[in-house]
Legacy VTK file of the C-alpha trace (Angstrom):
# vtk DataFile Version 3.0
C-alpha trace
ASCII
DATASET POLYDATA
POINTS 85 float
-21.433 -39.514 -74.502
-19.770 -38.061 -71.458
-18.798 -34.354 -71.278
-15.336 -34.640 -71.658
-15.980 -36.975 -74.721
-17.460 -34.291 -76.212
-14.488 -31.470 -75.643
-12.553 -33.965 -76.623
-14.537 -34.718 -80.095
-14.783 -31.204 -80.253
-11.134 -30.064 -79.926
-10.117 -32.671 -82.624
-12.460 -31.878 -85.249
-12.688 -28.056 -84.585
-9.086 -28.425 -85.352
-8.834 -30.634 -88.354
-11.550 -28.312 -89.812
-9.487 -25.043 -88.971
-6.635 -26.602 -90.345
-8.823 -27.502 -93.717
-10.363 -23.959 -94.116
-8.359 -21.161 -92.941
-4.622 -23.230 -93.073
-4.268 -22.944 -89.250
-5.720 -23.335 -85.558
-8.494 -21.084 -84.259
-7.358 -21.419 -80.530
-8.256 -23.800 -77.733
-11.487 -22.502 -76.732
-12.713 -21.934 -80.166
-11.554 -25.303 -81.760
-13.809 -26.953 -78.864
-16.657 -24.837 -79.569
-16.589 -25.277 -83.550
-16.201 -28.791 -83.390
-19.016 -29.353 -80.832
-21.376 -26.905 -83.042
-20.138 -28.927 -86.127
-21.095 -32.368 -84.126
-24.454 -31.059 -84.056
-24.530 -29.754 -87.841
-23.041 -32.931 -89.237
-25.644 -35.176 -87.323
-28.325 -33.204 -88.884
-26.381 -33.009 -92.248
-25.649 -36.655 -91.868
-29.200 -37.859 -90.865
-30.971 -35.629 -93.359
-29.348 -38.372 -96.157
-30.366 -41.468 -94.167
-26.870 -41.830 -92.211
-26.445 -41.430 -87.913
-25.137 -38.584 -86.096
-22.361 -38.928 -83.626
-22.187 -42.083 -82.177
-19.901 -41.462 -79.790
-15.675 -40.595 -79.785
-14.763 -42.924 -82.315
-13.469 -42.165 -86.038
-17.080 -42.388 -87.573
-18.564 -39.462 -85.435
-15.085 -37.628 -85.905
-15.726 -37.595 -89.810
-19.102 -36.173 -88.658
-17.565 -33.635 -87.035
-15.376 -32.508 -88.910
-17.978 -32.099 -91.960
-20.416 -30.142 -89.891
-17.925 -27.726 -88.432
-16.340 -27.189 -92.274
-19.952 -26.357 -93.050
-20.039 -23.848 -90.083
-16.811 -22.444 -90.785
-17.890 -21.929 -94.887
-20.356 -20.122 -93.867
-19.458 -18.104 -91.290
-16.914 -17.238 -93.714
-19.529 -16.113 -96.270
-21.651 -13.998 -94.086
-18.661 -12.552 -91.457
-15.747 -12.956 -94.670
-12.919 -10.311 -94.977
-14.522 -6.897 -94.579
-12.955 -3.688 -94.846
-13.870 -0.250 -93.225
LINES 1 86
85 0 1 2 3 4 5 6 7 8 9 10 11 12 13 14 15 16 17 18 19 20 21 22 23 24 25 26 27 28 29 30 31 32 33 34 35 36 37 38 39 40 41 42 43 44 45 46 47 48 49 50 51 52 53 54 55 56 57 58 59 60 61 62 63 64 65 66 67 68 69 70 71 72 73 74 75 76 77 78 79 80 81 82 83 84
């Protein structure tokens, strides 16, 4: 998959996945980022139970996506969550 397939992937599902845990948008730069990290956590997460990764920029490796960059964001929530000083 080309490079801009990829920000592209990324943007959506970083998105979607922002908009599922925290109820809005992390920002441009960060959607891309979260949903190309979660690209690479759902393909694991995915192949670990006998399914493919990312295939490419269609709807299958968007669901893949997404998944792996709600993982990422639940925990990044559970080790960086609300602190207070």
């Amino acid at each position: 998959m080309s490079m801009v397939g990829w920000i592209i992937l990324g943007l959506i599902s970083g998105f979607i996945a922002s908009k599922v845990v925290n109820k809005q948008g992390d920002g441009l730069l960060l959607d891309i980022v979260l949903g190309v990290v979660g690209a690479f956590v759902g393909g694991f997460v995915f192949s670990m139970f006998g399914a493919h990764g990312v295939t490419g920029l269609n709807l299958y490796s968007l669901v893949v996506a997404v998944v792996g960059a709600i993982v990422v964001l639940v925990i990044y929530h559970a080790v960086f969550g609300r602190r207070t000083a």
